[in-house]
N, C-alpha and C positions, 0 to 999 in steps of 0.2 A: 686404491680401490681393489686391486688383487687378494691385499691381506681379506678385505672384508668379504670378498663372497669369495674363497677357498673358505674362511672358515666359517661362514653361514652356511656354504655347501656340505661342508664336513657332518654338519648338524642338522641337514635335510632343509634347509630352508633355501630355494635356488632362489628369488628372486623378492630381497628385501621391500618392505614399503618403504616408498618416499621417505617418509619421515625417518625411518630407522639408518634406511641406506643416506640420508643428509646427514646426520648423526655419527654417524660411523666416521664419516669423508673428515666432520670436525673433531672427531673424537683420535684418529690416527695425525692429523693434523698437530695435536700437541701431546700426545702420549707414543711412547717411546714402540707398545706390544701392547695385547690384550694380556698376553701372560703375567706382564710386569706390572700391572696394576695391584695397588693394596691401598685403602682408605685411612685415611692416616687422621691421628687423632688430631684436634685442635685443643681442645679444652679438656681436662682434668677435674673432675667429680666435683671440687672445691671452685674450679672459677666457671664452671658449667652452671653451678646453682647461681652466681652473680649474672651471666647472662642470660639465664632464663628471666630471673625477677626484672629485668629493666629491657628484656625484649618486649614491642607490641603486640604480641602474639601471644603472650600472658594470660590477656582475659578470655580467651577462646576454648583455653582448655575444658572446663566445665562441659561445653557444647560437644567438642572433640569426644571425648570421653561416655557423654551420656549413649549419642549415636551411633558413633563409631567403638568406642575400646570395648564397651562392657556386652554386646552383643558379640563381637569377636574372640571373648576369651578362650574359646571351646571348639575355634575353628582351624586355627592353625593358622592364622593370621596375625600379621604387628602392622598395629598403625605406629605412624610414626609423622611427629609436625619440626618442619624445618625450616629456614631463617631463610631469610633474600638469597640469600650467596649459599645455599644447597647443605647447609652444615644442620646437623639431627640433634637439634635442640631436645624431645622427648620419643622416646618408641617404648610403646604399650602394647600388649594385647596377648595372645596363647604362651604359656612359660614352655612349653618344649619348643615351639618356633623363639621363641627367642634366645633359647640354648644354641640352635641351629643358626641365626643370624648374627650370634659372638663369632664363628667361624669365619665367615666374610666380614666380619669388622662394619655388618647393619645394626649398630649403638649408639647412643648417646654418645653427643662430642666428636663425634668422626665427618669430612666431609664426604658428601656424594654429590657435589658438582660435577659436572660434566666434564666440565675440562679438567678437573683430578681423577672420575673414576670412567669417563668414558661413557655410553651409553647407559641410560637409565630412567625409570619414569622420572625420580623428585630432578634431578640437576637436568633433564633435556624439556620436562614443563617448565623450568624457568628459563633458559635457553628462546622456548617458543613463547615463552607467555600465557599458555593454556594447557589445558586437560591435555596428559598422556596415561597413552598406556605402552608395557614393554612387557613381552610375551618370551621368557624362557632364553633360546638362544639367539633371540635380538640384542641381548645383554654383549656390550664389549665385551666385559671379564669373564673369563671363562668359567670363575667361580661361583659365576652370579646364575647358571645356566639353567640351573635346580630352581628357579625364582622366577616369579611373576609379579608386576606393579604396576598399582595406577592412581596416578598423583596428578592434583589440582591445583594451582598457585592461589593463594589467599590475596585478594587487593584491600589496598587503602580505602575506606570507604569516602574519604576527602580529593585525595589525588590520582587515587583511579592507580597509583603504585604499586608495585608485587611488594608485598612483606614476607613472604615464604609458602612453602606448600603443606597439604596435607596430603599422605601417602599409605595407601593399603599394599601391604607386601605379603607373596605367600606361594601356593600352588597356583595353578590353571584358577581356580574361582577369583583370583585376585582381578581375573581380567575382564571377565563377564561384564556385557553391558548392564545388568542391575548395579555392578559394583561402582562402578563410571556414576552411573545416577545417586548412589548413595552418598557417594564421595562427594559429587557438586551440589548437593544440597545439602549435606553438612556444613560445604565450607559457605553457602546461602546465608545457613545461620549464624557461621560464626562469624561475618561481613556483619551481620546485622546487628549482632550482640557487640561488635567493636564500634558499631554507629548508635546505638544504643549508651554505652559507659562514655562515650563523647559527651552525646548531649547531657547525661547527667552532670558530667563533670561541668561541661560551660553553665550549665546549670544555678549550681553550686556557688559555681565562681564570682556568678553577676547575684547570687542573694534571692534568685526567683526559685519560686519553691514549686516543684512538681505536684501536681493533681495526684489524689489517692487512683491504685486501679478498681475497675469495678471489677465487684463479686463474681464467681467463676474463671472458666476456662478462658486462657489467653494469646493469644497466637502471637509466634512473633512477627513483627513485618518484614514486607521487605526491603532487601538490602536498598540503599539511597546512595545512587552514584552520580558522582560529581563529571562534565564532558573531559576528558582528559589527555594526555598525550605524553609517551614515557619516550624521551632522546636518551638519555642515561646509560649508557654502556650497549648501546644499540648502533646496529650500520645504519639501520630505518627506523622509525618511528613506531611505535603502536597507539592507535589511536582507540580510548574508551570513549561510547556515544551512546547514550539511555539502555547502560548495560550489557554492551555489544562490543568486541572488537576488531579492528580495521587495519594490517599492516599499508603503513603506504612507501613508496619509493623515496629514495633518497630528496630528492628535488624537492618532492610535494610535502616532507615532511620539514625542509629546510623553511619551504612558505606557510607553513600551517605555526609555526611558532614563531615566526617574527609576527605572524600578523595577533596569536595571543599577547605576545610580551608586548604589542602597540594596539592595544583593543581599542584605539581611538581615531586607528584605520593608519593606509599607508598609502600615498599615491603610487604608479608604476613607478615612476624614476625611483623614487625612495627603495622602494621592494628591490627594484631589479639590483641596487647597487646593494644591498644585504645580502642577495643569495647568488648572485653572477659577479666575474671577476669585472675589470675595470673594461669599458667601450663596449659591452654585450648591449645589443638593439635592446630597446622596449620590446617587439613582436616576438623574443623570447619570452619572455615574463605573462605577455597575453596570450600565447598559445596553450603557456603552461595553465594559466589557469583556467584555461576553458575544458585542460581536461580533469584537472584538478575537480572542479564545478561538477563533472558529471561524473565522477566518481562516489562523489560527496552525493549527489540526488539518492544516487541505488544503494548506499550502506550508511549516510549518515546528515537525511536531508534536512536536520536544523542547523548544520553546522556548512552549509552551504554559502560561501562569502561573497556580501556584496560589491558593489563597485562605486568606482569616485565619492570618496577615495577604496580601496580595499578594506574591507575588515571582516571581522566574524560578528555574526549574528545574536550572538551569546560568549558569554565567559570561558576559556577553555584553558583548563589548568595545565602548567607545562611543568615537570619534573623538577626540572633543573631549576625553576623559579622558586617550586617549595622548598628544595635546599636551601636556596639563599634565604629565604624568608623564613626559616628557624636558626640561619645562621645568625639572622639580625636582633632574634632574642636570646640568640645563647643557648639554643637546644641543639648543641654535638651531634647527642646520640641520637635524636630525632631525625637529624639533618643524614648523617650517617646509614642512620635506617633506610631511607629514601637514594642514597647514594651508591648507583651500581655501578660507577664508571665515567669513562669520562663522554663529554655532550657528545654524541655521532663523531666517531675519533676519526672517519675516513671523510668527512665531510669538509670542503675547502672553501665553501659558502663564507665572506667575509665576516657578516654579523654570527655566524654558528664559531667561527674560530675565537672573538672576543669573548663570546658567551663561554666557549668551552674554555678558554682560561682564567675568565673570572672566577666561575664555579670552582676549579680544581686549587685554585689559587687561597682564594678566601675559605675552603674546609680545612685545608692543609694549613694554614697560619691558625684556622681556631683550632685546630685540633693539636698543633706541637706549642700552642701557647697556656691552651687552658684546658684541656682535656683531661678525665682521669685514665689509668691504668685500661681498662676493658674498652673504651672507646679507642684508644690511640691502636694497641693491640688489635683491634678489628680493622681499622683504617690500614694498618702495615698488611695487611691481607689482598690488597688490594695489585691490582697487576701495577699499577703507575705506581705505587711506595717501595717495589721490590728492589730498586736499587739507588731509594734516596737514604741515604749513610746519617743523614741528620735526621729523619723522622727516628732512623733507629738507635739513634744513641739517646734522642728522645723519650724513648721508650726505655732505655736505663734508667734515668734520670727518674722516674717518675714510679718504678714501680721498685714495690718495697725488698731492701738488702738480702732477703731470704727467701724471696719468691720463686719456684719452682720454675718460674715462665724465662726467667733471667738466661738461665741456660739456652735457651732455642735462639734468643735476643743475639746474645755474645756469638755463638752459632756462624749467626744471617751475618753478623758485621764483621767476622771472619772470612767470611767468605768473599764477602763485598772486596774486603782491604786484600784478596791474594787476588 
């Protein structure tokens, strides 16, 4: 905490916001200095184009572009759309700003996660799950000091999942409350054009043929979200409810997904022994959910659970279930996409620890069994693959004798084996 306000102090800023100064706290946390920070490349111009084409973030571009890049070119502004895990999939917009962001390494292929570069709008919006903005010397890197951003997480329009962000980067205008509003309703649209290329494609699939549109102007709708709940590389839960969302506590989040993954209800004993250890009274369990219940009335009152037995009122998709259920048809990278982490890794809830090794268990065998090169690759990215010695010899195995990537591969299992 010292590092962080001498050198916000240094820079005129005596008393961080919350979010910047929690920021900081995780950002000193796993990085060594703000000095020693540099954004380090992932991907190489050649495997950058393979993971653009098979990210879901693909069809959004058009949208991105019309609203945001082509109105920016003359301002001094880069947008820029980044993947789940904070890594800069494309950056567009003024060519002397982007002469300017080669010097900080804000390019294509480099990450700006949090926890690699420290504070920032794209890697601390996914961090929180929502809209930020970072103002200048809020920026860990000292590099970054000259720069302003404000970045929005894109979700799933199925699972209510973060897919990546969209981010305006620049001067002081970067931070402006219009820009904040042009940003969230960009990414309004590109939610909606991603629910949109869905349903045509299911479309398609089943042989029913879409109605022509009618003549003239057409708006697009809006976005169609699914109740949802992200456990996935979280302490807590985030809970999506008719477009709204809700962090809840550990506990409450531990009962809000057994009682999805059992939508056919749970009595207390059943409940209590999923998320309390062994001999915890019942009047645990009914406490919790009376405050549970009134949480749920003020931020999310259809999903307010009934009793005898327990259950939810409605469908309420859980993360970690869509995993497995692209796992079960053989969608990797789809499963992957959706996979931030392991289930609530601090949670000791008995049914959270089975669920959290089934999950990590069953991606880890499809992915070092049948996976190609750019999925496994992504998967090794992952905090729990950094020192499994068989995903990375895996990852030999699989990609081809002259591949550039081989080096970094050889590298990591170096490292591993001293």
């Amino acid at each position: 905490m010292s590092t962080m306000h001498t050198s916000l102090h240094r820079h005129g800023t005596d008393l961080p916001r919350p979010l910047i100064r929690d920021s900081w706290q995780r950002s000193l946390r796993s990085l060594p200095a703000p000095d020693a920070v540099v954004p380090p490349f992932i991907w190489d111009h050649r495997d950058l184009h393979d993971v653009r084409r098979a990210h879901p973030l693909a069809p959004i571009l058009p949208v991105v572009e019309r609203l945001l890049v082509v109105p920016s070119l003359d301002t001094g502004l880069l947008v820029a759309v980044g993947d789940e895990h904070g890594r800069l999939l494309w950056v567009e917009g003024d060519a002397s700003a982007r002469r300017h962001g080669e010097s900080i390494n804000f390019i294509e292929g480099t990450d700006w996660s949090e926890s690699v570069v420290g504070t920032s709008a794209p890697g601390t919006a996914l961090v929180l799950g929502g809209s930020v903005q970072v103002a200048g010397t809020e920026h860990f890197n000292p590099a970054v000091h000259s720069w302003s951003c404000t970045a929005v997480p894109v979700h799933d329009p199925d699972s209510g999942g973060i897919l990546g962000i969209v981010d305006i980067t620049g001067g002081p205008e970067a931070v402006g409350d219009n820009t904040m509003l042009l940003v969230q309703a960009t990414v309004a649209a590109a939610e909606a054009q991603l629910r949109i290329e869905r349903l045509e494609r299911r479309a398609a699939a089943t042989g029913r043929r879409r109605t022509a549109r009618p003549p003239g102007p057409v708006t697009a709708p809006k976005p169609l979200y699914r109740d949802s709940l992200q456990v996935l590389g979280r302490e807590v839960g985030l809970l999506h409810a008719a477009g709204r969302s809700l962090e809840l506590s550990e506990r409450h989040t531990e009962i809000m997904a057994m009682l999805a993954l059992h939508p056919g209800g749970l009595s207390a004993e059943s409940l209590t022994g999923m998320v309390y250890p062994d001999g915890t009274s019942l009047t645990s369990i009914r406490a919790e959910m009376v405050r549970l219940r009134r949480l749920l009335q003020k931020h999310a009152p259809t999903l307010v659970p009934e009793s005898r037995p327990y259950r939810l009122p409605r469908p309420l998709l859980v993360d970690a279930a869509q995993v497995l259920s692209h796992l079960d048809r053989g969608a990797h990278r789809q499963a992957l996409n959706i996979y931030r982490g392991e289930v609530l890794p601090r949670s000791e809830a008995p049914e959270v620890i089975v669920l959290r090794n089934r999950v990590g268990a069953l991606l880890r065998e499809a992915l070092l069994t049948d996976a190609g090169p750019d999925a496994l690759l992504a998967y090794l990215q992952l905090p729990e693959a950094a020192d499994d010695d068989e995903a990375w010899r895996s990852a030999l195995r699989v990609l081809p004798p002259r591949s550039p990537r081989r080096a970094a591969v050889v590298a990591h299992l170096e490292a591993l084996g001293a």
